[in-house]
Phi, psi and omega in degrees: 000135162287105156266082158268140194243092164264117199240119201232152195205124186265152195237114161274178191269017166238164141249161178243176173268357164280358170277351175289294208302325161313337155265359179268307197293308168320319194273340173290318195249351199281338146311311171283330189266003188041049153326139163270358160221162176200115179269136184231113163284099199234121200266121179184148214270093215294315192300314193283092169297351169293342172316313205326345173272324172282023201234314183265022165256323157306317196261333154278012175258314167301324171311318168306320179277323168226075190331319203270014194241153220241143161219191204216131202246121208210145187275131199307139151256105173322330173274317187252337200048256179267350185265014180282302165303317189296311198281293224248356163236044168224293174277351179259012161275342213325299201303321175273359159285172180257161186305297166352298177323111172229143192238136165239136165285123186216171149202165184290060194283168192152292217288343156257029156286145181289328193308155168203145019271150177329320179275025165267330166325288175330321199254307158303347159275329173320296188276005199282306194284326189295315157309337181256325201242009181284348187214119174314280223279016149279329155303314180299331192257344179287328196262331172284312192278116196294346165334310189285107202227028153190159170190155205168162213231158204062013181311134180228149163275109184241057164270358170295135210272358195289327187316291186328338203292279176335300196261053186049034194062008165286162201265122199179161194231012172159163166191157091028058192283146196070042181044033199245130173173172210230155192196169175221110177310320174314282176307312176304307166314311195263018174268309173315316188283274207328300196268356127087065187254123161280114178305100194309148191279167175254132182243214177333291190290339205318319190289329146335277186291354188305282202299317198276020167239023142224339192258147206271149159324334183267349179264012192219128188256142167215154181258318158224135173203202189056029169020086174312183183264344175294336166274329201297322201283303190292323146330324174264338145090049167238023146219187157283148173264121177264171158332294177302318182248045156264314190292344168312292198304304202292309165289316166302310170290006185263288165327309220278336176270340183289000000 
């Protein structure tokens, strides 16, 4: 198997301190999962040349961590953002990857997030990587079993339609929050032809919502999901986030790898 890290990261005219944390985690994980390849899709808005300093401060803090990783440069889009790429080389691509291929998806999210307080952020980019990339040997059994054709952490059942409310009412059956998930392009293409699926047009949401518009629940692998209620609350931002549920949390993904 080809294990690729298509990683995509929009570059504003700053930096920020969620991009530190997105290189602490990187430098943490990207060692335990070896990729064989690592793409870095890096997004900035080509006309404002005040980026130009942050885009190569970016791409040299990625070089410190993976000297060997190739990247692409795409012009930022306010409306669709990360699913414009996700949408026109990934899903209408499906078919040109090799059978080999297994992809984990990732972007730099954060930094225009609404949520509050910051460390519900903190923790959610936390568990985005520690849930997809901490343990070898569950990546190991998602990518030998052919059953499977994804897996990525937080998994929600959104046939509830209030849920839906959130992504504009599209129509989808289940997703990954927070856009982190790991997938075999390949399996997917010949499930989609076979089964004669149609590919959804692309907005906003897409990269969210993409498998769970085409692939059935029974095709899905997760290390925590179904949201206990103490996550659901903090997504809804009617509590604080304590001590106790973070180690909740924290300990359930943990368990979820034995």
């Amino acid at each position: 198997m080809n294990k690729k890290l298509i990683y995509y990261w929009y570059v504003p005219g700053e930096w920020d301190s969620i991009y530190d944390l997105h290189l602490k985690n990187l430098s943490l994980y990207l060692p335990v999962q070896n990729f064989d390849e690592k793409l870095f899709v890096i997004s900035y808005n080509k006309g404002d040349y005040t980026v130009a300093p942050y885009v190569l401060k970016t791409i040299d803090k990625i070089k410190e961590l993976a000297p060997d990783a190739k990247f692409v440069f795409v012009d930022n889009d306010p409306t669709l953002r990360e699913a414009k790429y996700f949408y026109n080389e990934i899903a209408m691509k499906l078919g040109e990857f090799s059978e080999d291929d297994v992809i984990f998806w990732a972007h730099a999210k954060g930094k225009f997030s609404t949520y509050k307080p910051k460390q519900l952020v903190d923790l959610w980019i936390n568990l985005m990587y520690f849930g997809n990339l901490a343990s070898s040997k569950g990546i190991n059994e998602f990518i030998t079993n052919p059953d499977y054709f994804c897996l990525g952490t937080l998994f929600w059942d959104t046939t509830d339609t209030k849920i839906r409310e959130a992504f504009d009412k599209q129509l989808f059956h289940w997703h990954y929050s927070g856009t982190f998930f790991w997938f075999k392009p390949y399996k997917i293409y010949e499930y989609i032809k076979q089964n004669n699926i149609q590919i959804p047009q692309n907005n906003y949401w897409f990269a969210e919502c993409f498998l769970g518009n085409v692939i059935p629940q029974e095709k899905v692998m997760y290390t925590y999901g179904k949201f206990e209620d103490d996550l659901v609350k903090f997504f809804n931002n009617m509590s604080q986030p304590t001590k106790s549920n973070f180690a909740k949390i924290h300990n359930s993904l943990i368990y979820s790898f034995q």
